[in-house]
N, C-alpha and C positions, 0 to 999 in steps of 0.2 A: 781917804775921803776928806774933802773940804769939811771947816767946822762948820759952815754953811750948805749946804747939799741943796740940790735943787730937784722935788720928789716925784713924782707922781703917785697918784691914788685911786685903784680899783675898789670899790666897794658896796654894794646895794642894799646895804642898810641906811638913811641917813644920816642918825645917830650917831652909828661906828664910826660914820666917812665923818662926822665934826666933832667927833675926841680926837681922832687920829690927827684929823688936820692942828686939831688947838694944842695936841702934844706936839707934835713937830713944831711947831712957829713958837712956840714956847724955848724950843733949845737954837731957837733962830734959824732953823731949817726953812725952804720957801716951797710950797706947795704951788706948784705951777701947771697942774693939769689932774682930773681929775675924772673917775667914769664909772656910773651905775649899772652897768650891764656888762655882758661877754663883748657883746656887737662894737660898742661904746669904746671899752677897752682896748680891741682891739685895732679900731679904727685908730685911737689916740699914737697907737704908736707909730704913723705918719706925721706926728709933730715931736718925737721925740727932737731929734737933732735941731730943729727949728728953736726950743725952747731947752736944749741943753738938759735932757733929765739925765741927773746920777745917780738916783735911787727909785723903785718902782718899789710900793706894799701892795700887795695884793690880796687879796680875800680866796678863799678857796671855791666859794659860791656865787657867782653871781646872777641866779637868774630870781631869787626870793625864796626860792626853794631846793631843797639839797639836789646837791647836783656829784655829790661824793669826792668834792677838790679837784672833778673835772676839769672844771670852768678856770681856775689858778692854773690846772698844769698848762691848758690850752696857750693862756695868756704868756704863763711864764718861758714857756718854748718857741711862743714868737719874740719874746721880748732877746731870750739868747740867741736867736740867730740870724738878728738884725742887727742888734746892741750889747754886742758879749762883755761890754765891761760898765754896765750899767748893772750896778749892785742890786739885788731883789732882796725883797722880806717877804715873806709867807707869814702872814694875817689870819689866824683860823680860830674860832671855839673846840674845832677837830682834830685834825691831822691834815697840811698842807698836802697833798699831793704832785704840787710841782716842783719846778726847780727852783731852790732857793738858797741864798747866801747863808743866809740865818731863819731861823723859822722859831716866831711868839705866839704865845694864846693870845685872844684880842683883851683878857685881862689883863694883861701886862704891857696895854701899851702906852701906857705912864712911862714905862723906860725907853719907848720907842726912839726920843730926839736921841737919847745917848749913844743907843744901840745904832741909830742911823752917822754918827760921829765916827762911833768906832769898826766901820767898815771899810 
């Protein structure tokens, strides 16, 4: 992975979606696409190639309420077999459920710019 990656961000918390965002840009990573919902998410990856994502994090829930890392696997299985070399993170307070490169509790994602380097 470039020391700069260029990410995208599933997440329907606010909050989560701008730590997440402020650690990446912090290790000079560029955040270039971003979605609060399943629907959101899903649609975004019609602009993958258009904006070149290398990295997707994803959240395991996206509707505001447990959805049991449905909503991650959903995403993360169209994200594989669109864009199969488009690195994933699993983003969870739980247990991701999807498919993922690497998978962090969202407490840890202070180390996310590194973890997203070393992929």
């Amino acid at each position: 992975m470039p020391e700069k990656a260029r990410v995208f961000i599933a997440e329907d918390e606010k909050d989560w979606q701008q730590r997440i965002e402020r650690n990446l840009k912090r290790s000079e990573h560029e955040v270039v696409l971003t979605a609060e919902t399943l629907a959101e998410a899903l649609r975004a990856l019609d602009r993958f190639e258009e904006l070149q994502v290398q990295v997707a994090t994803l959240d395991g829930n996206l509707r505001g309420k447990y959805s049991y890392g449905l909503d991650g696997r959903e995403v993360s299985l169209a994200i594989r077999s669109r864009f199969p070399n488009v690195k994933i993170v699993g983003l969870s307070s739980d247990k991701f459920r999807g498919e993922a490169d690497i998978e962090l509790n969202k407490a840890d994602t202070f180390k996310l710019g590194e973890v997203v380097a070393n992929l």
